[in-house]
N, C-alpha and C positions, 0 to 999 in steps of 0.2 A: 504494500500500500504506500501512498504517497501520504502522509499524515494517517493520525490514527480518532477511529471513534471509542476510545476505547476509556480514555483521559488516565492510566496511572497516577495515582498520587506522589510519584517519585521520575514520573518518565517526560527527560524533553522534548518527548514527541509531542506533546501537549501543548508545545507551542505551537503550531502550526492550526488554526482555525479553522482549515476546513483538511476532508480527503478524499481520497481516492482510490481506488482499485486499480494496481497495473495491471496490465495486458501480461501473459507468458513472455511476448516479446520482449518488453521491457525486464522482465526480470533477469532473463538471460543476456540483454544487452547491459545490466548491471554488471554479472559475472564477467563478464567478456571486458569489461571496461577495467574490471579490477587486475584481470589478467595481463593486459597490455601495459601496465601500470607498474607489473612486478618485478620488474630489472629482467627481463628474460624466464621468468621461473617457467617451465612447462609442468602442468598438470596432470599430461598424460604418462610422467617421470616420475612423477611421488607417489612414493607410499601408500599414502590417502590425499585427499583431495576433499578441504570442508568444505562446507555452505552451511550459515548459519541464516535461516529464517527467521529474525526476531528483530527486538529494536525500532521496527520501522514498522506497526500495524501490526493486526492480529490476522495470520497467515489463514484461519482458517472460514474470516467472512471473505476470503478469496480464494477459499480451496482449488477449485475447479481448475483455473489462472495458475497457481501453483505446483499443482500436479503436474501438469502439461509442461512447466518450466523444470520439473524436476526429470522428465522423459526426456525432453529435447538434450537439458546438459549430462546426463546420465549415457544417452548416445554417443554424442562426442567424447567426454571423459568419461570412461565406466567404471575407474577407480573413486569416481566422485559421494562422497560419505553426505548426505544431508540431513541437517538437525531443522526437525521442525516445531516450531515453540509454539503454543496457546495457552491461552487463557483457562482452556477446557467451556467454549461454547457448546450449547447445550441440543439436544440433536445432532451431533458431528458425527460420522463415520472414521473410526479410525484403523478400519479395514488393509488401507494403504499402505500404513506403516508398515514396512519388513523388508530384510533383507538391507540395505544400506542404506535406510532411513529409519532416524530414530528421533521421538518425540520428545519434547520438552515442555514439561508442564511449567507454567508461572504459579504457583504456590505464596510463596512470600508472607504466610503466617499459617498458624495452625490454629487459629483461633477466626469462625467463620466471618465473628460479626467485624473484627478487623480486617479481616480479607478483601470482605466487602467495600468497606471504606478505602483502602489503598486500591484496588481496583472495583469503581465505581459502575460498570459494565451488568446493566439487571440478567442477562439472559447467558447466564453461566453454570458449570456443575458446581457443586459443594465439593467440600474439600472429602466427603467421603465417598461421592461418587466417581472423582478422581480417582479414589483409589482402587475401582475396577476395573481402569482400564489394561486389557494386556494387549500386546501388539505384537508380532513376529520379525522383529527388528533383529540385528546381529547381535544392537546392545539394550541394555536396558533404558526404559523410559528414565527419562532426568527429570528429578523434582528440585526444580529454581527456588532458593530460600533469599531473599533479598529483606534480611531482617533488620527491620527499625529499633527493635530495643529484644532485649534476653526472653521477654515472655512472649513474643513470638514464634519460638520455637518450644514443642513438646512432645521428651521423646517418645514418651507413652503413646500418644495418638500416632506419630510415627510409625511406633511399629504395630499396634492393630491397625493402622487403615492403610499401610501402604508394607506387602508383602516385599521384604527383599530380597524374593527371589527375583521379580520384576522390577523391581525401581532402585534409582541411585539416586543419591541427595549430594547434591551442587550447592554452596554458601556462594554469593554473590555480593559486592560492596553496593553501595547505593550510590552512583555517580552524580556529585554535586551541583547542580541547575538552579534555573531560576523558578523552577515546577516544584523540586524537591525543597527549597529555601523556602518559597510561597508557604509550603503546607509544612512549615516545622519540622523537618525529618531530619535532620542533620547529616551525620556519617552513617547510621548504622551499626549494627554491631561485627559487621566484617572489614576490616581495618583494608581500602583501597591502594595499592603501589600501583603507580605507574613508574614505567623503566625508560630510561631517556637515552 
């Protein structure tokens, strides 16, 4: 997506006022743009090959656009690994996932009614509906924790609602905006490095 309806209480995509749906073509002309950008790197050379679908919109009120973006570059690089992040909107199919695509849940507390408020978005699963989803991925579903203060995380409900035979937990810092500042968040309880 080009901006997001999604509004994150911590994401500066929220700057952006209005959005949009890319086209497949556009996503792949994304890829391809970062590729021409990377001193020479060839794709078809490495190991793996990410794509991260996140950051920019919730991938899956674009599913359709997406998918077809994840065939087209999966063709050309078929070493190509893609992480696909949601919200966990409600009705999705997550059929797709498997095999070198693997899902990323945005979680970011285990406490509902928080959840809710940090992501503002009404037509979402619960965080323990979340926790049925299985996929046939190479890896396991990633649960995004983007924790605002210690009592967002609890491991108890961790581990009744999210099997780890299926799911891994990712800590995430909360990158400091003028979205995140607005609404009081500060750092977070994941201490952010950037490497220069």
């Amino acid at each position: 997506m080009s901006g997001c309806p999604v509004r994150c209480k911590f994401c500066a995509t929220g700057n952006m006022k209005r959005y949009r749906n890319l086209t497949a073509d556009e996503i792949v002309a994304q890829v391809e743009f970062a590729i021409s950008h990377a001193g020479g790197a060839d794709p078809t050379k490495a190991k793996e090959f990410k794509i991260n679908y996140t950051r920019m919109g919730e991938p899956f009120l674009n599913i359709e656009a997406v998918k077809e973006a994840i065939r087209i570059i999966t063709e050309k690089y078929p070493n190509t690994h893609h992480y696909v992040s949601t919200i966990g909107i409600k009705g999705c199919d997550f059929s797709f996932i498997k095999d070198n695509i693997t899902l990323q849940i945005s979680l970011h507390s285990f406490d509902d009614e928080k959840r809710n408020w940090l992501i503002p978005y009404k037509n979402k699963m619960t965080i323990q509906e979340l926790g049925q989803i299985r996929t046939k991925s190479n890896l396991k579903t990633t649960i995004n924790l983007t924790l605002v203060d210690t009592s967002d995380f609890d491991a108890e409900k961790l581990k009744e609602w999210f099997d780890k035979e299926h799911f891994f937990v990712k800590l995430s810092p909360i990158n400091p905006n003028n979205i995140s500042e607005k609404n009081h968040l500060g750092n977070g309880v994941v201490e952010g490095v950037n490497l220069v």
